[in-house]
Every structure is written in C-alpha cells, then in structure tokens.
N, C-alpha and C positions, 0 to 999 in steps of 0.2 A: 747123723746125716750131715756131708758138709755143706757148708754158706749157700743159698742161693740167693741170685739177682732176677732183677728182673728182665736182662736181658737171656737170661736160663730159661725162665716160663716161656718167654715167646718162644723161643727155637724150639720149646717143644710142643708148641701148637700148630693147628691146622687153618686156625683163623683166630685171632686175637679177641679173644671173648670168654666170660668168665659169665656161667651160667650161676644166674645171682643165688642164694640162700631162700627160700622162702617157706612161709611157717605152714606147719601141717601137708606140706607138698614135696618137699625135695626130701630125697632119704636115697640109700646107700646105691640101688639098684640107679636110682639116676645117677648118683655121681660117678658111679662106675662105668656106664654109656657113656657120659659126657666125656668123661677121662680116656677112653679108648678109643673117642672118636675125637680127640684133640680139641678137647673144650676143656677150659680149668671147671670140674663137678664142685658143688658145693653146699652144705646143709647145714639148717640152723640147727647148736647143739641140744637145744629146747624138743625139738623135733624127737629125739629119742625121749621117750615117756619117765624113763628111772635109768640110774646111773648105769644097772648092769643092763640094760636096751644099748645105750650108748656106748661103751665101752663093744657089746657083742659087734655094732656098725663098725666102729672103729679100726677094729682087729681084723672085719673081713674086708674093708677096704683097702686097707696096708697091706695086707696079704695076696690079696687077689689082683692088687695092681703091681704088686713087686713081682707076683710070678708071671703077669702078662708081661712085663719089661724083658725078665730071661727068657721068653719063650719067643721073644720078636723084639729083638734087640734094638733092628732097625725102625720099627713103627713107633710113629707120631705119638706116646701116651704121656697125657698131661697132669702135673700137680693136682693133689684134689686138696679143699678148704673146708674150713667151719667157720660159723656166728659164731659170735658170743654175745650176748648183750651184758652190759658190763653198768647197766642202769644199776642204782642202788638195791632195789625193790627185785633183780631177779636170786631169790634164795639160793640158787644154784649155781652160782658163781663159783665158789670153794670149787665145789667137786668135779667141778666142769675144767676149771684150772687144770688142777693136778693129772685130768685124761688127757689132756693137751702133753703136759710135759712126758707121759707115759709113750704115747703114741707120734707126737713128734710131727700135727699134719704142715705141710709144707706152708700155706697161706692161713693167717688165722683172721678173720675180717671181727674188729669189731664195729659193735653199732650202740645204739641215743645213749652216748654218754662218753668220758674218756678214757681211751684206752688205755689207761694204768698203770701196773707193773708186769701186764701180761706180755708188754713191750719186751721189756729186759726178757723172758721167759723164754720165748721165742724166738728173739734173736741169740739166742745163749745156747738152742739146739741148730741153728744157720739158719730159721725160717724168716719168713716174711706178715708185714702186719698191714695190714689196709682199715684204714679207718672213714667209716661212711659218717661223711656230712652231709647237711641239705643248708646252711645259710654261711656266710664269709666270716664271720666270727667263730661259729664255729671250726672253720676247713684252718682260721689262723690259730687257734687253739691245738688241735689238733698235729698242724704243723710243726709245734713245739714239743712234742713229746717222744721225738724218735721213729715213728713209723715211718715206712717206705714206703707206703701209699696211699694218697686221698680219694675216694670212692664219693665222687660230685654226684649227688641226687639230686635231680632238675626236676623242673614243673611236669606232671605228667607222669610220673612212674608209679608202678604199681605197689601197691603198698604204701610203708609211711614215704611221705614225698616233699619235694621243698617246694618251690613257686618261682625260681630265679631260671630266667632262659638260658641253654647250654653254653653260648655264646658270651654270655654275659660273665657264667659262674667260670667256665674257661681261664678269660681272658683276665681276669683280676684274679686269680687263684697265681696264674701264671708269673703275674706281677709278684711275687717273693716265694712262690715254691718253686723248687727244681726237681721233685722227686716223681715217682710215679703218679699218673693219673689214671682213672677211672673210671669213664663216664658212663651214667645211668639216666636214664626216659625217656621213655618213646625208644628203643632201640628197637626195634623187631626184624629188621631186612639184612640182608649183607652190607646192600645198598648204605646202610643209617651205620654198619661196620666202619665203612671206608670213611665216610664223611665224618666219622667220630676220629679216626686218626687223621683224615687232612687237619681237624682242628689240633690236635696237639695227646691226643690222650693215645695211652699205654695200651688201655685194654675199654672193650666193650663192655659192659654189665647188661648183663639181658636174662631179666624175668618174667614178664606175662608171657612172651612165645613159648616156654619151658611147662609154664602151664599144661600144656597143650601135648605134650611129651609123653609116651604112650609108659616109658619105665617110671615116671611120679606117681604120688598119693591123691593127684586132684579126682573127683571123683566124676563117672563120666557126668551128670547134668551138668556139673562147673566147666566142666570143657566144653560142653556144649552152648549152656549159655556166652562162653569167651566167643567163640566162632558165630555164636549169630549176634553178637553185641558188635558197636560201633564206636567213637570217640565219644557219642553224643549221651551214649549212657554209662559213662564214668564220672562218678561223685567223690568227690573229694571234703571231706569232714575230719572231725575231730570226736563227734561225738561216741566208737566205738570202742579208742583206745584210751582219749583222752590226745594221743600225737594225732596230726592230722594226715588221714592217708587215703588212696583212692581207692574206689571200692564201684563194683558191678552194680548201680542200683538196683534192677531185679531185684538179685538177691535181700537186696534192705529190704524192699516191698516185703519181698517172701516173709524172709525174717518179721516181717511186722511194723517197720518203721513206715513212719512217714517222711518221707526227704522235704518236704517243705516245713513242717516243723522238729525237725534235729536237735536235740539240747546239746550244746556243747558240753565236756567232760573234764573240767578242770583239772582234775586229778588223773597225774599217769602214775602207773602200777602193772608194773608187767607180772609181779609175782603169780598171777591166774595162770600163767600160761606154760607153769610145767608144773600143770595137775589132770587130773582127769574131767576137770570142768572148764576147758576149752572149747563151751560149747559154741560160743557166739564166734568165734573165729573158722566155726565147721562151717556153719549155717551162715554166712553174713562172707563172699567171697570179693576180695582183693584184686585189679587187674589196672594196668595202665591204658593209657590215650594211643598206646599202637595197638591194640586191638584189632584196627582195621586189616594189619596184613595178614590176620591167621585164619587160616580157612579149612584147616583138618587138623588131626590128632594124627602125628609120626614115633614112631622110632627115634629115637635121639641122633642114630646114627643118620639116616635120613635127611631129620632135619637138617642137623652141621652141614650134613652133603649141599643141599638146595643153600645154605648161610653161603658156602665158598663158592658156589655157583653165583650168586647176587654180586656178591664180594667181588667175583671175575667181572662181571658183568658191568661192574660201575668203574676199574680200571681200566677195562676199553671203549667204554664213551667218553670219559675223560679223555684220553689216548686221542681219540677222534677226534675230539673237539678241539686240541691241540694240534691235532697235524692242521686241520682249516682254517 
C-alpha cells in the first residue's frame, strides 16, 4: 500500500467524518456502507469473536472494497479502520497485531492506553495512526509517540468519555500539536460536522447516530430505546468498566442497577471483552448526549446523504449571515 496522508482520506470523502469504532455494534457490513458511501467505516478489532472471525472480516473488507474502487473508479470510496485497545489487560493484542500487518487497514485507531510499537507497524505499510484521548495529559503523551492523529473525546460522547468541553480540548491541544485532529461528542448533525471543522478539526468522529444504522449489530430495542431517549437519560459512570463512560440509563434499570446507588469500579480489565461473556456490554447499552437528533433507523447510505445535506445546509446560513 503506498504512504497515505491525511489530506488522501479527505479527497476521498463525501463529508469529513469517521464513523467511530463501537463495541458489539460496528462489524464489516457497516464498514462497508460507510466506506461506499464516503464515510471512513470502522470496527473494534475485539468485535470479531476469535481470530479466524476476524481475519474472515478482514479479507472481505479489503476485497470487497478494492473491487468497488475498479468497478467505479470515479466514486467517492473511503479508507476503512480498526480499534485496537492496546490497554495491558486485552490478551489479544499479539494476534490482533500481526492481522494488522497481514491485511494492511489503511487507519489503525488506538484507544485507553498508548499506542506503542503498533505506530512503527503501520506506518512501515504507509498507514495512518489516530490515537483517542479524553484528558491533556494524555493527548500530550500521545503526541509524543509518532501518530498522525489525536482523536479528542469531549464531555458527552458515547461510550468511554472525557469531561473537557470541545472548545476548551481544542484550543490547548492546538497550543503544541500540529497534526491531525479528530473530534468526538455530541456530534450527530451535519450541522455539529461543519462547526467541528470552523473549530480546527480534521475529521468528525460520530458514534451514537451510527447506532441507529440499519447495516450494525445494535439490536432493534437498542435503537429504539436511542430514538425515544433524550440528553436527559444519559449517565455517565464508571461503575460498568471500571473507565467512566455514558450509558442509556434504561437500559442500567433493565440491567438491574440502580443509578443513584452505582459502585464505582476501580479496577479496569478489559480482558472480558473478547470472550463469549460479554454479557453486561449486550444488556447494559452506551449512547452519547446527541441523542436528541436521531429520530429513525437508515440505511448508512441515507444517513451520509441527510449528514451532507445538514453539512450544506449550515454553509449557507453561514454564507447568509455574511452577506448581511
């Protein structure tokens, strides 16, 4: 594969947004909608169950989007990505490695922890590394290691999440990186597109609307609890993973919790989560504070469509407000 930049991903998108990784939800069928309708696709590599699951995704990704490229030379199709969690504790690291270097996917995202020597790995076949932080210590650690891009998790996203407002993590990030940026929470509209690049960022990161995504693994109550849920029932704890992440409360009820008394979980351990006893991550569902703008289950292609329609939408009120 040779070098890409990140000025490569954009040109080959339709709208600058990178449909986030998310567990038990994104698997190969979304990334390949996302990817052919000009959204960088992307899944956690935990997501596949055992190595040879993974590797099967793998092969028919790369495959299936290298023969959409010759078959439509000229159409918009986007890089597709993987997680890795690169925490101590996921036993899976090794072999998740080595499918990386097999397969070669263009953006490798990692996440809670640093991203290693998967750096050299991937930039060694031209790809690209985004590493998700949620606090300034971490985004300056990070910054130090080689990767091309910081993936700023702000207050309000779904899943594990940081608490710093976009504005804030922005603007001091900016103070001594110069590489890619990323921005994540609350993104759900075209609209929250545009205004995430007036602010300075590369690309959009947007996971709860994907939720919603008729090619994902969410099952339908979870999309339906997303679509009648509001900002107002999003909980944000610690007590599930141990990292603090926002979560549907519903579903805690369902699940059995009490959200007023929640034990914290001192101990993180993600090793659970590539076994077949993933059950509190089935039952116990993840969503951020944009919730408010999703109101049905699409098509991925759909969606994107309505994303670059908002997207349009907020460069001619701008426009407007400028000529007045």
């Amino acid at each position: 594969m040779s070098k890409i930049s990140l000025a490569s991903v954009r040109e080959q998108l339709t709208i600058p947004v990178i449909a986030a990784p998310m567990f038990l939800i994104s698997g190969p069928e979304m990334v390949l909608a996302c990817c052919k309708a000009g959204v960088v696709g992307s899944f956690p590599l935990l997501n596949a169950r055992t190595d040879v699951v993974l590797e099967s995704w793998m092969k028919e990704i790369t495959e299936e989007l290298a023969a959409a490229r010759r078959a439509e030379p000229e159409r918009k199709i986007a890089p597709w990505a993987v997680n890795l969690i690169v925490h101590r504790t996921n036993t899976r690291y090794d072999a998740d490695v080595k499918l990386i270097q097999k397969y070669q996917p263009p953006i490798v995202i990692t996440s809670l922890g640093a991203p290693g020597p998967v750096v050299d790995i991937v930039h060694a076949y031209g790809g690209l590394v985004f590493s998700d932080v949620a606090t300034l210590t971490h985004a300056k650690k990070a910054a130090q290691t080689g990767v091309d891009g910081l993936i700023l998790v702000c207050q309000g996203a779904g899943g594990h999440a940081g608490t710093i407002n976009p504005f804030a993590f922005m603007g001091a990030v900016r103070h001594y990186w110069q590489g890619g940026i990323i921005l994540a929470g609350c993104l759900t509209t075209g609209q929250d597109v545009f205004a995430a690049a007036a602010l300075g960022a590369d690309f959009a990161y947007m996971g709860t609307r994907f939720i919603a995504c008729a090619e994902g693994m969410a099952s339908e109550a979870y999309q339906q609890m997303l679509i009648q849920a509001t900002s107002d029932d999003i909980l944000y704890t610690n007590a599930v993973s141990g990292v603090h992440a926002n979560f549907l409360m519903q579903s805690l009820l369902n699940a059995g919790y009490d959200p007023e008394q929640l034990a914290a979980k001192h101990e993180v351990n993600f090793s659970h989560l590539n076994n077949q006893e993933a059950k509190a991550w089935k039952d116990i569902w993840s969503a951020g504070q944009g919730v408010n703008a999703i109101q049905s289950v699409l098509p991925a292609a759909d969606m994107i469509a309505e994303l670059c329609q908002e997207y349009k939408q907020a460069e001619a009120l701008l426009a407007a407000r400028t000529v007045r």
